[in-house]
C-alpha positions in Angstrom: 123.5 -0.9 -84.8 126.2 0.8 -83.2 128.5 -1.0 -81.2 129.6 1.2 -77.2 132.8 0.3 -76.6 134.5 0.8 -73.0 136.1 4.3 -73.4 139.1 6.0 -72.1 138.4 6.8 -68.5 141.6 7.7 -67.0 145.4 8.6 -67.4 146.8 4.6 -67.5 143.6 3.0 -67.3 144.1 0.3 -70.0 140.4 -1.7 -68.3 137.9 -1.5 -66.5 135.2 -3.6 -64.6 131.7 -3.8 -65.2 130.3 -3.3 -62.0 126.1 -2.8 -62.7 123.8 -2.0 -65.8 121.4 1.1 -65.4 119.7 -0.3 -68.3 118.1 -3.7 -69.3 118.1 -5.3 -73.1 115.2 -3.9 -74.7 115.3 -0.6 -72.8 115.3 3.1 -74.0 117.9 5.5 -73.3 119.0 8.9 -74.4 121.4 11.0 -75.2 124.0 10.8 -72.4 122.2 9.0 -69.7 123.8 6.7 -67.5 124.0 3.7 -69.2 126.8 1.4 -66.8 129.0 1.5 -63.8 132.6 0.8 -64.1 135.3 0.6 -61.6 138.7 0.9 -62.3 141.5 0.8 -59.6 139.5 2.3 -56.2 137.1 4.4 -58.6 133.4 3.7 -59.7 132.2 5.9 -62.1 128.6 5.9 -64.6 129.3 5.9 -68.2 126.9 7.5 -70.2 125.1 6.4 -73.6 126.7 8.3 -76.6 123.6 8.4 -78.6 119.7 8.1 -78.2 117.8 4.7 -79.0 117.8 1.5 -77.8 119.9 -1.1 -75.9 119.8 -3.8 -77.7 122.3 -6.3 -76.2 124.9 -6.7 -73.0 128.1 -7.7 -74.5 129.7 -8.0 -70.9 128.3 -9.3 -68.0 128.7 -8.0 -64.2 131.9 -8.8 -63.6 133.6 -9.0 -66.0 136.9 -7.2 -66.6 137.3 -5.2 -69.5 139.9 -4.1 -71.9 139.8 -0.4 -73.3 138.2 0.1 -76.8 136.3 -3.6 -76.1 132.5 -3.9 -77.0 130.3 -4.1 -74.0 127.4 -3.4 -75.6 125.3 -3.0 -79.1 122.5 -0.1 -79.3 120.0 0.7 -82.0 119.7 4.8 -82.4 116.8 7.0 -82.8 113.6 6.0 -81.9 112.5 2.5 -80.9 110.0 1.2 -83.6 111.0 -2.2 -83.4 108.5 -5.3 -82.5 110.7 -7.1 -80.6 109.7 -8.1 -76.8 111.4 -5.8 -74.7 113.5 -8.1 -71.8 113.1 -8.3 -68.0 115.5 -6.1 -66.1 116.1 -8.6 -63.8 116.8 -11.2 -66.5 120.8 -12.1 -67.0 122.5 -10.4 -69.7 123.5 -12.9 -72.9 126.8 -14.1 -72.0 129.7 -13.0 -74.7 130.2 -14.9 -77.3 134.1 -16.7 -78.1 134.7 -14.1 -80.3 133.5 -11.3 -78.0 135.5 -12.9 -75.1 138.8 -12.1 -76.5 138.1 -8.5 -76.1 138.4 -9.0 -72.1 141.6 -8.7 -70.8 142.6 -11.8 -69.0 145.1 -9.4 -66.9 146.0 -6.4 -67.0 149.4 -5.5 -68.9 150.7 -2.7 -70.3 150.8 -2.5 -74.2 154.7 -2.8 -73.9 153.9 -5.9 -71.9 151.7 -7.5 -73.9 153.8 -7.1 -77.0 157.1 -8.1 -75.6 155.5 -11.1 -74.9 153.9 -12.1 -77.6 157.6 -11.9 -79.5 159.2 -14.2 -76.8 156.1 -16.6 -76.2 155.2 -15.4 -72.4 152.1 -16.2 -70.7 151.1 -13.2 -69.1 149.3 -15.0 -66.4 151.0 -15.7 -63.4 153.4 -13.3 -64.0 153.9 -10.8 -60.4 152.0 -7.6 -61.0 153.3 -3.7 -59.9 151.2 -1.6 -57.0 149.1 -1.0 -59.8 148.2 -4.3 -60.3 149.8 -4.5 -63.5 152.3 -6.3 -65.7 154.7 -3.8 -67.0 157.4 -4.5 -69.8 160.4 -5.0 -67.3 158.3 -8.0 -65.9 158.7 -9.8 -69.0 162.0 -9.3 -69.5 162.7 -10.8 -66.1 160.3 -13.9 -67.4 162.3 -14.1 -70.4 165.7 -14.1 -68.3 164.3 -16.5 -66.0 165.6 -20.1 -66.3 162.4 -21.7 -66.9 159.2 -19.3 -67.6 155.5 -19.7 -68.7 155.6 -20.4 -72.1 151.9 -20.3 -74.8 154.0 -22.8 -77.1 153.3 -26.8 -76.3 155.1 -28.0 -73.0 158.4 -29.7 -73.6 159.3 -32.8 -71.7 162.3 -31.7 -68.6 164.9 -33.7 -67.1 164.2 -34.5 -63.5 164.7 -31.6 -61.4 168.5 -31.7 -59.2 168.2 -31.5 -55.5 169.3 -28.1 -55.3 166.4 -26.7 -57.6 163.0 -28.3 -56.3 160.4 -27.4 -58.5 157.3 -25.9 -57.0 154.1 -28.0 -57.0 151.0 -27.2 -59.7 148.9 -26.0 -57.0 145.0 -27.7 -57.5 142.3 -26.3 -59.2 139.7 -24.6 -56.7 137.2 -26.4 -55.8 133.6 -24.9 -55.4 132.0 -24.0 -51.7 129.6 -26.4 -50.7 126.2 -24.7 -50.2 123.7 -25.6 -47.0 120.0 -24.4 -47.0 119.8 -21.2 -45.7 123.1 -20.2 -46.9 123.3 -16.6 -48.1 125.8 -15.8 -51.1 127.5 -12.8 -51.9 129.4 -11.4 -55.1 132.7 -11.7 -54.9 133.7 -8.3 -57.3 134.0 -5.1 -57.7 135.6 -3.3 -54.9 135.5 -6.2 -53.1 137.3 -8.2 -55.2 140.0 -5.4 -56.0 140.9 -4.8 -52.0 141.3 -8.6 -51.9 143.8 -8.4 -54.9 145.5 -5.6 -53.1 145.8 -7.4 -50.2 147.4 -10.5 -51.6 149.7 -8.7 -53.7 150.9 -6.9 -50.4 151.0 -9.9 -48.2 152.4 -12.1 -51.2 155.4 -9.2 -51.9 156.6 -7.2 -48.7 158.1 -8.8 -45.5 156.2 -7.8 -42.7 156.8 -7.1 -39.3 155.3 -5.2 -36.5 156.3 -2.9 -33.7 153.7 -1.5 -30.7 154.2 0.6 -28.6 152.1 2.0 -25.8 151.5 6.0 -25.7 150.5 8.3 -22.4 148.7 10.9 -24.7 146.9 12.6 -21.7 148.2 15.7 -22.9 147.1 15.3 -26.1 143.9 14.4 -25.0 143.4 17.7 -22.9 144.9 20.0 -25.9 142.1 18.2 -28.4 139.8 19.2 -25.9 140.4 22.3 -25.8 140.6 22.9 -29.5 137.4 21.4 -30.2 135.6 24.2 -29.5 137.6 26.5 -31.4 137.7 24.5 -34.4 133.6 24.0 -34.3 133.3 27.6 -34.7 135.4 27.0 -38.1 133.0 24.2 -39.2 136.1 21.5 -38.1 134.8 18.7 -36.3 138.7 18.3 -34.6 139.5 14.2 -34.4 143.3 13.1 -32.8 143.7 12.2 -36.4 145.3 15.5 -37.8 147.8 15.5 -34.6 148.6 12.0 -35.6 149.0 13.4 -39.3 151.3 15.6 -38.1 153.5 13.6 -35.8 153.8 11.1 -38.4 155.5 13.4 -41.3 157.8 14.7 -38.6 159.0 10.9 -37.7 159.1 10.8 -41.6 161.5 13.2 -42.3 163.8 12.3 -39.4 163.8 8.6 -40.2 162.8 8.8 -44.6 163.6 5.2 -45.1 160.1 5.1 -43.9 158.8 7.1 -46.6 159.8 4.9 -49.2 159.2 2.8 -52.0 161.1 0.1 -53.1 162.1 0.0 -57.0 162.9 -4.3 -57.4 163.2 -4.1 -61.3 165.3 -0.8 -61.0 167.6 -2.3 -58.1 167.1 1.0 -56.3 165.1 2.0 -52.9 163.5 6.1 -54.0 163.2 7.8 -50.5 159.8 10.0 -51.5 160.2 13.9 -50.9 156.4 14.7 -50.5 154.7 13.4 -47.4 150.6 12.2 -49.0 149.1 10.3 -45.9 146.4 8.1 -46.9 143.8 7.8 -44.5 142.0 4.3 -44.3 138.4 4.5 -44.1 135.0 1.8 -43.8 132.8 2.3 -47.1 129.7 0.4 -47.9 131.6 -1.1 -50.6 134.7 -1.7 -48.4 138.1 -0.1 -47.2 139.3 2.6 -49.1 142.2 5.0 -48.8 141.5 8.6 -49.9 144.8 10.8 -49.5 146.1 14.0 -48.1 148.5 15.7 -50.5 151.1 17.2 -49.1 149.7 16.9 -45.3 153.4 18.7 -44.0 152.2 22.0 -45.8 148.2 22.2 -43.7 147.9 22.9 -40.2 145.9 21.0 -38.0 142.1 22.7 -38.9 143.4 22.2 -42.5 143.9 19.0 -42.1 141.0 17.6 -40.1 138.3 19.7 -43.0 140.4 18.0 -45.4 140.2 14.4 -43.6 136.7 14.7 -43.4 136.1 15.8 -46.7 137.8 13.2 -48.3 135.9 10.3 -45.6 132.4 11.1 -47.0 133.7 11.2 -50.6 134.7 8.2 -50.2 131.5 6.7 -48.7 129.3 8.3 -51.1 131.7 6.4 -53.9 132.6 10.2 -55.2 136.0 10.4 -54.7 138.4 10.9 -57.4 141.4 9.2 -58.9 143.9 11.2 -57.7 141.9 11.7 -54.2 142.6 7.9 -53.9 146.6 7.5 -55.4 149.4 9.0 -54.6 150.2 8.4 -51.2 153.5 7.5 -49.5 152.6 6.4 -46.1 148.9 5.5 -44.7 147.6 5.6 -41.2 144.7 3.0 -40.4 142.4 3.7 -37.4 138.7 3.1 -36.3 138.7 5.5 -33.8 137.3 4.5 -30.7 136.7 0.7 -31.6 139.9 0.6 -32.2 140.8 -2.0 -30.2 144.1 -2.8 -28.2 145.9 -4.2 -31.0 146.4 -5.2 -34.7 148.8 -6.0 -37.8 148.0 -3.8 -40.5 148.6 -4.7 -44.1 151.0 -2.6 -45.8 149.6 -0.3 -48.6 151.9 -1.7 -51.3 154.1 -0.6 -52.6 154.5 1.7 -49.2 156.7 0.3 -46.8 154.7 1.4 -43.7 151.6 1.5 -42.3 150.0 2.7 -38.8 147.7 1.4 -36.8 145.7 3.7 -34.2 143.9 2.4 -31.1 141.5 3.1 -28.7 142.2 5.8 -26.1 141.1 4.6 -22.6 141.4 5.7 -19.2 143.9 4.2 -17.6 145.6 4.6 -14.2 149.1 5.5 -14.9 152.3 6.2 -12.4 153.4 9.8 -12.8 156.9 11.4 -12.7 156.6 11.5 -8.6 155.4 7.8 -8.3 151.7 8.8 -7.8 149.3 6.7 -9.7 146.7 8.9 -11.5 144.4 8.9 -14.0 144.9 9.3 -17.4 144.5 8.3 -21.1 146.9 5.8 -23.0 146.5 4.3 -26.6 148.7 1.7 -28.5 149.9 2.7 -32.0 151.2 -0.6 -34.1 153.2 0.4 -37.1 153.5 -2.4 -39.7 156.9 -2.3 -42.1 158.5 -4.2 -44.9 161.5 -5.4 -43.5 163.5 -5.6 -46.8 163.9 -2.0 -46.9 163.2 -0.4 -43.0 165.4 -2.4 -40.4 164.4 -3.5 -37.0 165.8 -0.5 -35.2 164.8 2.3 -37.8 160.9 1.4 -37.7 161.4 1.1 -33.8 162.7 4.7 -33.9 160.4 5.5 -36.0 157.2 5.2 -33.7 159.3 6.1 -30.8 159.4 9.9 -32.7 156.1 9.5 -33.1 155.3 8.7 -29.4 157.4 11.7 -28.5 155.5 14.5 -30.3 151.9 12.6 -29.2 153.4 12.6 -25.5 153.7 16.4 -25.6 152.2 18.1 -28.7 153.6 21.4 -27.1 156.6 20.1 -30.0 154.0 20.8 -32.7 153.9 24.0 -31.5 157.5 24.4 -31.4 157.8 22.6 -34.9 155.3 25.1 -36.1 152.6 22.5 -36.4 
């Protein structure tokens, strides 16, 4: 028997989840077919069998969050000869044993992390995670600083705690959802489960606030319009999202406090010197945010084949690590349903976020006081407020507004 362990499948990937079996218990497979899917940050890729024979057993369940070099499953090589009765694929995989249980991760630490803390006697869980959703060595050592930390030695009887330090409350254990007939149930994993991390880590960490503002972009409208046609002949399918692109990473280098990241363990705020945009977009396995590298360097046909390249790797799930890291500030839009407003989450650990609207007709007074048609959108830009100040992320989208109002600036800026 030869044990398949869960290989190395990435700069810094320490685990990985188990997100589907290709094969059942009992089942034949060769020589580098797709055995299992495994997601790790944004990423699902297949993992192929490293020999021919036959998979004997499924170490680790859907699910279930494994560490690097762990044992997720036990194959027989060569040629099947055995008797045995070969099982169901729709039949749930043996659930690990206590021995094979410790080779899940319980979180996800860095090796630093884990061995700092084994010295001092830290429970890694419920320690804060980084943007990566993982406990690095200088977490620890602010546990081991901190004046009362979670210990894996026997709890010690406290005084009673002085007015001036409440102590914060053991929060219940969850409680199951009661189930009606006719109820449908869905798994809560995989990507799924990973955006909800990402959002509670965001929500949980960054102070947020929101500014909207209300943009006339009849110009805009009129020059997108006009470019369409042009860019079709290119094979660009031209969207307002690449003007956006662009009158964002101008805003960012007037006001770079926006394009930031803030360093808590390293007391320091680092202002970033490339401009990667992510761009949200709606999956069949839920929001993801591919990125453009280094959108200040593309023009606008550059960037709309790259924006649309990135959107259907991303739906078809084949979108690569680095397509979806990287970036320093992310715009958030769903085009025409867009809506009239929202509060986007920040992409932590980004300190801003835009939101794009709907553009609707709209009756609007013009410089002479004559009410005319035209086409105006709201833009909400969400910000943590312990880095970007009130009045900076107002300026912000105002220089944003001001190169949508009249992209003849672009031009000037040389797109």
């Amino acid at each position: 028997m030869v044990d398949f362990k869960l290989p190395e499948i990435g700069e810094g990937v320490v685990e990985g989840e188990i997100v589907r079996w290709l094969k059942a218990p009992g089942d034949t497979i060769a020589a580098n077919e797709a055995l299992v899917e495994v997601m790790t940050d944004k990423a699902t890729i297949e993992l192929p069998s490293p020999i021919a024979g036959r998979l004997v057993e499924i170490k680790a369940e859907v699910g279930a969050v494994c560490a690097i070099d762990a044992v997720i499953a036990v194959i027989e090589p060569g040629a099947v000869a055995s008797s045995a009765p070969k099982a169901s694929p729709s039949a749930a995989p043996p659930a690990p044993k206590a021995s094979q249980s410790a080779a899940v991760a319980p979180v996800l630490a860095t090796p630093a992390a884990r061995a700092l803390a084994r010295e001092e006697g830290i429970d890694l869980r419920g320690l804060p995670v980084d943007d990566r959703g993982r406990i690095t060595k200088s977490d620890v050592l602010r546990a081991r600083e901190a004046p009362a930390r979670p210990t894996t030695a026997a709890p010690v009887a406290a005084a009673a705690p002085v007015a001036s330090a409440p102590q914060r409350p053991t929060p219940a254990a969850p409680v199951a959802a009661a189930l009606s007939d006719g109820d449908e149930v869905l798994p809560f994993r995989g990507m799924r489960r990973r955006i909800a991390e990402g959002m509670v880590k965001s929500y949980t960490s960054a102070v947020h606030y929101t500014y909207v503002e209300q943009i006339n972009v009849t110009r805009l409208v009129k020059l997108r319009d006009d470019a369409a046609a042009v860019a079709a002949e290119q094979g660009v399918k031209l969207s307002y999202l690449p003007f956006i692109v662009k009158a964002v990473v101008h805003a960012l280098r007037r006001f770079p406090i926006v394009n930031a990241e803030l360093d808590e363990p390293g007391s320091r705020i680092i202002l970033k010197k490339r401009y990667n945009i992510g761009i949200a977009a709606a999956t069949p396995n839920g929001l993801m945010v591919p990125v453009v590298h280094d959108a200040d360097r593309r023009s606008i046909l550059d960037l709309g084949r790259e924006i649309t390249r990135l959107g259907e790797a991303a739906r078809k799930g084949s979108a690569t690590r680095e397509e979806l890291s990287g970036s320093t500030f992310t715009i958030t839009s769903l085009g025409a349903i867009g809506g009239v407003l929202a509060t986007p989450i920040l992409n932590y650990p980004e300190v801003g976020i835009l939101g794009v609207h709907a553009i609707r007709k709209a009756p609007i007074v013009d410089a002479h006081d004559n009410i005319v048609v035209g086409h105006l959108m709201n833009l909400s830009v969400s910000l943590d407020h312990r880095v970007v100040d009130g009045f900076e992320g107002a300026s912000f989208l105002q220089e944003v507004r001001r190169y949508l109002e009249d992209p003849n600036l672009l031009l000037l800026a040389g797109i």
